[in-house]
C-alpha positions as CSV (number, residue, x, y, z in Angstrom):
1,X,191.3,26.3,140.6
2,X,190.8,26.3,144.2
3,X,188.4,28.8,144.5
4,X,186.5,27.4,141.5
5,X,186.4,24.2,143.4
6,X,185.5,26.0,146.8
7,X,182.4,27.7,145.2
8,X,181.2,24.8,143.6
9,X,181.4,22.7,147.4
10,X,180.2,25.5,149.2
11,X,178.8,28.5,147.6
12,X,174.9,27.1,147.4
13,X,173.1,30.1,146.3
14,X,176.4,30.6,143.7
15,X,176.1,26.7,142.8
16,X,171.8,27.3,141.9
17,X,172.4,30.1,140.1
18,X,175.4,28.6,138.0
19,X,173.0,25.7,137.1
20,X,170.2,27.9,136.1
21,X,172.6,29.7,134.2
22,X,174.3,27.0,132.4
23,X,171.1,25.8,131.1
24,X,169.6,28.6,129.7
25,X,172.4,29.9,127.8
26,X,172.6,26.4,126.4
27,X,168.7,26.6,125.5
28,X,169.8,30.2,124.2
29,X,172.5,29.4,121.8
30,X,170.6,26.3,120.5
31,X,167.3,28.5,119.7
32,X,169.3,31.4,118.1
33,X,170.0,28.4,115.9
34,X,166.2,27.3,115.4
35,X,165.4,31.3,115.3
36,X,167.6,31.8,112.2
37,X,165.8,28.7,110.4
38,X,162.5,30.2,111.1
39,X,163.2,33.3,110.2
40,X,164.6,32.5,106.9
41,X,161.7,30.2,106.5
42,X,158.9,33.4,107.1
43,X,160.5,35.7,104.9
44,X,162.8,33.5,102.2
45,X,165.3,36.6,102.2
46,X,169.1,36.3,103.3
47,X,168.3,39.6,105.3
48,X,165.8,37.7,107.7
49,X,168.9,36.1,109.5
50,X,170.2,39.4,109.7
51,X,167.3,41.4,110.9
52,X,166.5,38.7,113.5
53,X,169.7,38.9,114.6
54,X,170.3,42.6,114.8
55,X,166.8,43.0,116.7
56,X,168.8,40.9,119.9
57,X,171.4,43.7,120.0
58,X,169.1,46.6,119.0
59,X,167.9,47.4,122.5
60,X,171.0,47.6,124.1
61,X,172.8,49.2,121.8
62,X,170.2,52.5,122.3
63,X,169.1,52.3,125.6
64,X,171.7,50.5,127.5
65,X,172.2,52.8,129.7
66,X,168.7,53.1,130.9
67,X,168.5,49.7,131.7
68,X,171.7,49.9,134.0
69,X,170.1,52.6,135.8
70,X,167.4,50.2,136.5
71,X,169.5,47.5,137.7
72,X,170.8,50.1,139.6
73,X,167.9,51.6,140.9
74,X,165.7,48.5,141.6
75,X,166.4,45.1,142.9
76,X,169.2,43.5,141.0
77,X,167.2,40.4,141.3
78,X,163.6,41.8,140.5
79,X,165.7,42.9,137.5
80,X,166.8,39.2,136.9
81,X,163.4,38.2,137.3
82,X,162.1,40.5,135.0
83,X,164.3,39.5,132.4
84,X,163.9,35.8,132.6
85,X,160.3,36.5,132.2
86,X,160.2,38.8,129.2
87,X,162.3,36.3,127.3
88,X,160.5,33.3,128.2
89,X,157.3,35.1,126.9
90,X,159.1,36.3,123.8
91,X,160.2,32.7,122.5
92,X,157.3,31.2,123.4
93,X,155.5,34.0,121.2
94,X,158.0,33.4,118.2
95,X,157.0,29.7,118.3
96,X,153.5,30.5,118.4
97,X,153.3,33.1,115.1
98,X,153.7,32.5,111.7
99,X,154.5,35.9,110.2
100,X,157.9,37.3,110.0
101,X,157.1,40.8,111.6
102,X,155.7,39.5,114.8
103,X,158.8,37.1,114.8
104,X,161.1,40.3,114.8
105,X,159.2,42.1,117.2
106,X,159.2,39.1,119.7
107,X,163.3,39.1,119.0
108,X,163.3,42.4,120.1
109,X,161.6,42.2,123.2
110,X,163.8,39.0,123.7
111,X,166.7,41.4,123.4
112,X,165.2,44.1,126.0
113,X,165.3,41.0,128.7
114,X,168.7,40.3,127.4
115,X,169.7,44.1,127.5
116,X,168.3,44.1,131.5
117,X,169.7,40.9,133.1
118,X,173.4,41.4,131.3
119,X,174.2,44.7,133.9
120,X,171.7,43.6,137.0
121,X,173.5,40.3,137.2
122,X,177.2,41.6,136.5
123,X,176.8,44.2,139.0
124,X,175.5,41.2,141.5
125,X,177.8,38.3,141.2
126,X,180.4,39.9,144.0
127,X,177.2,39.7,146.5
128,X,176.8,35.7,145.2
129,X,180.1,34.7,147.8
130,X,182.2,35.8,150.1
131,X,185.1,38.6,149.0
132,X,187.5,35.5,148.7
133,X,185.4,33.4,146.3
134,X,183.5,36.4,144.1
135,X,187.0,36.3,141.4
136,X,185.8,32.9,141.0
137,X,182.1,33.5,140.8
138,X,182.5,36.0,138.1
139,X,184.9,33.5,136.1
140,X,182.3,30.6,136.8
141,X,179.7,32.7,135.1
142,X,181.9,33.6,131.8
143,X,182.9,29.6,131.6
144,X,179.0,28.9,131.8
145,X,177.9,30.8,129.3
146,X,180.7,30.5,127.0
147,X,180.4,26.7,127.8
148,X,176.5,27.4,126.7
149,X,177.6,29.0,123.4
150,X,179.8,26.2,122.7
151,X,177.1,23.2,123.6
152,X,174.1,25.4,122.4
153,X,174.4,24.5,118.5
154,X,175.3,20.8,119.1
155,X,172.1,20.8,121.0
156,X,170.2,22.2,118.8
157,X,171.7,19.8,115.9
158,X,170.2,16.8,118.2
159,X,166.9,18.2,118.8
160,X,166.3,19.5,114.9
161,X,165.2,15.9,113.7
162,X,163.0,15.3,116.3
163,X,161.0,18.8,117.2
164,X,161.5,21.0,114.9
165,X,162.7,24.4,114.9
166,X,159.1,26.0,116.4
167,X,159.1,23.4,119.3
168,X,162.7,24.6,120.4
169,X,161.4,28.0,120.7
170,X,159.0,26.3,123.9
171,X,162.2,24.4,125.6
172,X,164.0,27.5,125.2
173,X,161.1,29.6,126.8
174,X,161.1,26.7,129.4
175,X,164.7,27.0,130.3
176,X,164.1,31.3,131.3
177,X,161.1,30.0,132.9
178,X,163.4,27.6,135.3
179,X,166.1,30.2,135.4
180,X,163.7,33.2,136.9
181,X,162.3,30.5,139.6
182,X,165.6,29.5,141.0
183,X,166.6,33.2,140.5
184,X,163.5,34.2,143.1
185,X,165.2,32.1,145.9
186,X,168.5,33.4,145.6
187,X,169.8,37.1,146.7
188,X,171.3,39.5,143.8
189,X,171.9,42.6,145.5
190,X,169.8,45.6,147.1
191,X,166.7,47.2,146.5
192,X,166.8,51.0,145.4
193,X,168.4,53.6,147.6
194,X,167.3,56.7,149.1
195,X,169.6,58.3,146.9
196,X,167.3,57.1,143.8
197,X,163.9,59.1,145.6
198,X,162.9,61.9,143.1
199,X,165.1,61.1,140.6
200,X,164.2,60.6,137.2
201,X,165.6,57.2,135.3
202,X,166.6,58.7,132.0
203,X,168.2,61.4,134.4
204,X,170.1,58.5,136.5
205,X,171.6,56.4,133.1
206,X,172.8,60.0,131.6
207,X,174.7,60.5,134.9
208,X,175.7,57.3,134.6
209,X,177.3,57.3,131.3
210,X,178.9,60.0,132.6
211,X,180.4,59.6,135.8
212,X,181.6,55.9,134.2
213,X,183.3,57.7,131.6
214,X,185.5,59.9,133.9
215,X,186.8,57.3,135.5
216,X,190.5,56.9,134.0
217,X,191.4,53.3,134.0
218,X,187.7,52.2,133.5
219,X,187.5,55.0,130.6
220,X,190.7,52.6,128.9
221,X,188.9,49.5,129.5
222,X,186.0,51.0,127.9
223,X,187.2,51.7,124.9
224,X,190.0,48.9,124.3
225,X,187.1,46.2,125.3
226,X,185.0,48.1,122.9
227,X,187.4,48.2,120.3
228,X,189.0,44.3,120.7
229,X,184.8,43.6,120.0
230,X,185.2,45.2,116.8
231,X,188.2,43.3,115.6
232,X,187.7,40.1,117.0
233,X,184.6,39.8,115.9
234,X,185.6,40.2,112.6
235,X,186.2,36.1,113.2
236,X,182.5,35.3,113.1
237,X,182.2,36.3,109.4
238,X,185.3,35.2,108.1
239,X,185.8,31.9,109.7
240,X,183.7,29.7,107.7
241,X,185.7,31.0,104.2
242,X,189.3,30.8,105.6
243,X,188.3,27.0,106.8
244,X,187.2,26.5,103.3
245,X,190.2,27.7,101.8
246,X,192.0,25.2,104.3
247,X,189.8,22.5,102.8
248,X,187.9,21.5,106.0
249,X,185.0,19.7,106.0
250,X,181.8,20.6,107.7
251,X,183.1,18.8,110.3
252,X,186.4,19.8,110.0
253,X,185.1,23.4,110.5
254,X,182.5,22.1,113.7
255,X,186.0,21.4,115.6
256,X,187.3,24.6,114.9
257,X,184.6,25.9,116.7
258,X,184.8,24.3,119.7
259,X,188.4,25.0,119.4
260,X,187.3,28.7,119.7
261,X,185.1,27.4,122.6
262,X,187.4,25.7,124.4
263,X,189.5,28.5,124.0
264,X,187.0,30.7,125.7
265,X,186.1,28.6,128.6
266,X,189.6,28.3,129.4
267,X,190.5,31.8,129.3
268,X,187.3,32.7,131.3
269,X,188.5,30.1,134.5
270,X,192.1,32.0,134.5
271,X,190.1,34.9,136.2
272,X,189.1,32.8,139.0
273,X,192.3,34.0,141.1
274,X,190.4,37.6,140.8
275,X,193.6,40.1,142.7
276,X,194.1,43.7,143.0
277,X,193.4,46.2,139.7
278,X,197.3,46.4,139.4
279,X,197.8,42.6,139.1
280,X,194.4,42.1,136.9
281,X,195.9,44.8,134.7
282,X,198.8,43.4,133.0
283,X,196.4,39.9,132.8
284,X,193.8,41.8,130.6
285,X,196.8,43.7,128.5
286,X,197.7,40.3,127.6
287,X,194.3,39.3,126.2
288,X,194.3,41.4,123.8
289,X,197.7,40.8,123.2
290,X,197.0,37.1,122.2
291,X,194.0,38.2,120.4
292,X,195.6,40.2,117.9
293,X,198.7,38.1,117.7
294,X,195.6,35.0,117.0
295,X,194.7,36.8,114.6
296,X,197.5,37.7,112.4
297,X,198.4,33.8,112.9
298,X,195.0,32.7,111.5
299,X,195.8,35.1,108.3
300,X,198.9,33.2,107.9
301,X,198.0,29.3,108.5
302,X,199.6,27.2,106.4
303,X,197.5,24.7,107.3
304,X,194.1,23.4,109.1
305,X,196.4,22.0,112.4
306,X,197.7,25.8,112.6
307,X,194.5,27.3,112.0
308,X,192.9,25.0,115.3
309,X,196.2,25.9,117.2
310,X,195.5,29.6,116.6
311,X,191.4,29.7,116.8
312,X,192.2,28.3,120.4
313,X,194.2,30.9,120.9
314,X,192.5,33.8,119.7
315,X,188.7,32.1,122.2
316,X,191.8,32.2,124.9
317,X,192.3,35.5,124.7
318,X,188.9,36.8,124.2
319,X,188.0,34.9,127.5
320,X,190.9,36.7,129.7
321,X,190.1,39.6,128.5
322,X,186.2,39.5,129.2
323,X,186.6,37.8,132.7
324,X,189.0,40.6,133.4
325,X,187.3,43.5,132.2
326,X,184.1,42.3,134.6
327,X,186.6,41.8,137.6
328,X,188.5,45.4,137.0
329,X,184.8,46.8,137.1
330,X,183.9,44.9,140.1
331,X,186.8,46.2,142.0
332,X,186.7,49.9,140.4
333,X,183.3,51.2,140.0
334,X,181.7,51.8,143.3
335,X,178.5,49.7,144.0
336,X,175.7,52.3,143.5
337,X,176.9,52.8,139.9
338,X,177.7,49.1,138.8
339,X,174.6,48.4,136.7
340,X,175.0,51.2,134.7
341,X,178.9,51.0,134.3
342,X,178.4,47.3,132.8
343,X,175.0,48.8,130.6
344,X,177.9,50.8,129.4
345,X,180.0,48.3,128.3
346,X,177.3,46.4,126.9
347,X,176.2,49.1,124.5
348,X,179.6,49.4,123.1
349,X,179.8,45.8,122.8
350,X,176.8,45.6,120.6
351,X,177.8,48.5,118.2
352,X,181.4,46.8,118.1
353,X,179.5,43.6,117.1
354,X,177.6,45.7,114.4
355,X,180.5,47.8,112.8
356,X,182.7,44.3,113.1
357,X,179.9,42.3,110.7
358,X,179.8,45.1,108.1
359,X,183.5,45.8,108.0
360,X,184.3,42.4,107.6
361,X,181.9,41.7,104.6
362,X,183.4,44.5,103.0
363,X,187.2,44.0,103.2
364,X,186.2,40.1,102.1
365,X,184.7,41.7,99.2
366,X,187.5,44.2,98.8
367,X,190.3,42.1,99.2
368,X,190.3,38.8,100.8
369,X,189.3,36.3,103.7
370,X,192.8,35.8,104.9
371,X,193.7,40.1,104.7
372,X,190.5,40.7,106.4
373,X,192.2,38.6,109.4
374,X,195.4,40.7,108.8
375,X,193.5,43.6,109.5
376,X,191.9,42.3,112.4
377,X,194.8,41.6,113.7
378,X,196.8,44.3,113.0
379,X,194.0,46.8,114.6
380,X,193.5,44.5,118.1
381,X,197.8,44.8,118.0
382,X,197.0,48.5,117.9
383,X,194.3,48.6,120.7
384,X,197.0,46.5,122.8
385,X,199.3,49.4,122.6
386,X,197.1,52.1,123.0
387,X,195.8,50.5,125.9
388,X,199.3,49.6,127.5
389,X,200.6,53.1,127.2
390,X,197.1,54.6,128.3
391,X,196.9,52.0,131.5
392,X,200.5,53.1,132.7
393,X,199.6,55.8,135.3
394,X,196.3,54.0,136.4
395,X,195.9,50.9,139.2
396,X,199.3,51.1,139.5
397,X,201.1,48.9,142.6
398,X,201.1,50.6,146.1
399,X,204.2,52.2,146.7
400,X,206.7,50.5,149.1
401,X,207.8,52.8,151.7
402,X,212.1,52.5,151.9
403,X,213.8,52.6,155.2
404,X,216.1,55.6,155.2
């Protein structure tokens, strides 16, 4: 907490960029809101809300890599930039059309600015403070947007009755509009290398990929982050029916939510003490841990209190595990290759996300809400020990040299 506190006194180009930061992610989550509405509204089809949704992921999931390379290749904060621009654009255009085709289009270049700014501003949050203070930058970031996720919807809720769904398409536009002007004042890393000159892009992600996957202990974290993403997000279509079957109310099931929120936030501020890969390692083994052990409790809840206690849990764990997957990178993959290492990690992410929303559906139909959740559970318990046995020979402790 001290080096949270410490970046938020000191760190000024840190503390612009947290702000810009904060509120766009809270315009974001609010407007993905509003974009469902209007997409259901322009094509009256249950598949809108899916297609809209899927057309956010869509470009990272095939060309992740290529935008890495670019973060990697260009200036980190041109990239940023770039980004902020492309998505201000794209939701101003969706407010601005009426027809469902050009509303999926715009989503999709919304999702290439998303699919750019992810790895360009991972790789540069260790440049945003000095070595002591860049654990807590990176956790400050996680906590902001997952604070932004959690505030996003209630915004949106406030704003509904007295905009409309089209006009929070502009404030969101307005909030990457803010972001990529405070981003322009404040350093994100290098401009491209010599080592870039006569080197082709799709040439640069495809070494990329490669030289990211032969690292061993980023190879684990890799797959296990890749694979937690499929199981915990399993939660996203299931949590509605099991607070149903608890006999929540709507608002019963709103504070479940921001249990799962405050879970998130939390576990995202544990990473601020950063440390060495061997004492991050055991931290992020632990995250899935809970998440899996989450999950089995939320297919066994008696009750709605136990179901809260156990929703906060399984955000908890999803936060260590993501604020400690970005710091293990950070201290792991060398500098020239970070972009592309994260791009990597992002394009997982987003085909976890997509296999995790069709397998869920399907056990549900299959079987149940609550053995859906056992499932979940029972596969993250399964990455957890993969990943333990897998993670024993890498980032292990120095060795302590014994007098004779």
């Amino acid at each position: 907490m001290t080096n949270i506190i410490g970046v938020l006194r000191h760190e000024r180009r840190a503390r612009w960029f947290l702000l810009a930061n904060a509120q766009s992610t809270i315009g974001t989550y609010a407007a993905i809101v509003a974009l469902m509405v209007l997409a259901y509204d322009r094509m009256h089809s249950p598949w809108a809300v899916s297609l809209v949704l899927l057309a956010d992921f869509l470009p990272s999931m095939v060309l992740g890599p290529v935008f890495g390379a670019a973060a990697d290749r260009w200036s980190r904060r041109g990239c940023a930039i770039a980004a902020d621009v492309l998505r201000a654009g794209a939701f101003v255009g969706i407010a601005l059309v009426d027809s469902f085709p050009a509303t999926v289009a715009f989503a999709t270049v919304a999702g290439v600015g998303t699919a750019l700014f992810s790895p360009a501003v991972l790789a540069a949050l260790p440049d945003l403070a000095g070595p002591e203070r860049s654990a807590a930058v990176t956790s400050l970031y996680g906590a902001t947007r997952d604070l932004g996720r959690t505030l996003g919807p209630l915004v949106a809720a406030a704003l509904f009755p007295l905009i409309g769904a089209a006009d929070l398409m502009l404030v969101n536009g307005a909030t990457f509009a803010i972001s990529a002007v405070v981003i322009a004042f404040v350093p994100l890393g290098r401009a491209a290398g010599a080592e870039h000159a006569g080197t082709g892009i799709l040439r640069e992600a495809r070494e990329g990929l490669t030289a990211t996957w032969r690292m061993p202990g980023v190879r684990v974290v890799l797959w296990a982050s890749s694979l937690v993403i499929v199981f915990a997000a399993m939660v996203n279509v299931g949590e509605l029916l099991l607070a149903r079957d608890l006999g929540a109310s709507a608002s019963g099931f709103a504070i479940l939510m921001v249990g799962v929120g405050v879970g998130v936030v939390t576990g995202s501020l544990l990473g601020s003490r950063g440390g060495e890969l061997h004492e991050m390692k055991p931290r992020y083994l632990a995250g899935i841990l809970l998440v899996g052990a989450s999950l089995i409790g939320l297919a066994l809840a008696p009750n709605y209190g136990t179901a809260l206690i156990a929703f906060f849990a399984q955000g908890l764990g999803n936060g260590v595990v993501i604020v400690h997957e970005r710091l293990m990178f950070h201290a792991a993959v060398p500098g020239n290759l970070m972009g592309r290492a994260f791009s990597v990690l992002d394009t997982l992410g987003g085909w976890g996300f997509a296999i995790a929303f069709l397998s869920a559906g399907a056990i549900i139909a299959a079987l149940s809400t609550r053995a859906m959740f056992a499932v979940a559970g029972a596969g993250a318990l399964l990455v957890w020990a993969a990943a333990s046995i897998s993670m024993r020979r890498v980032w292990q402790p120095p060795a302590v040299d014994q007098a004779v």
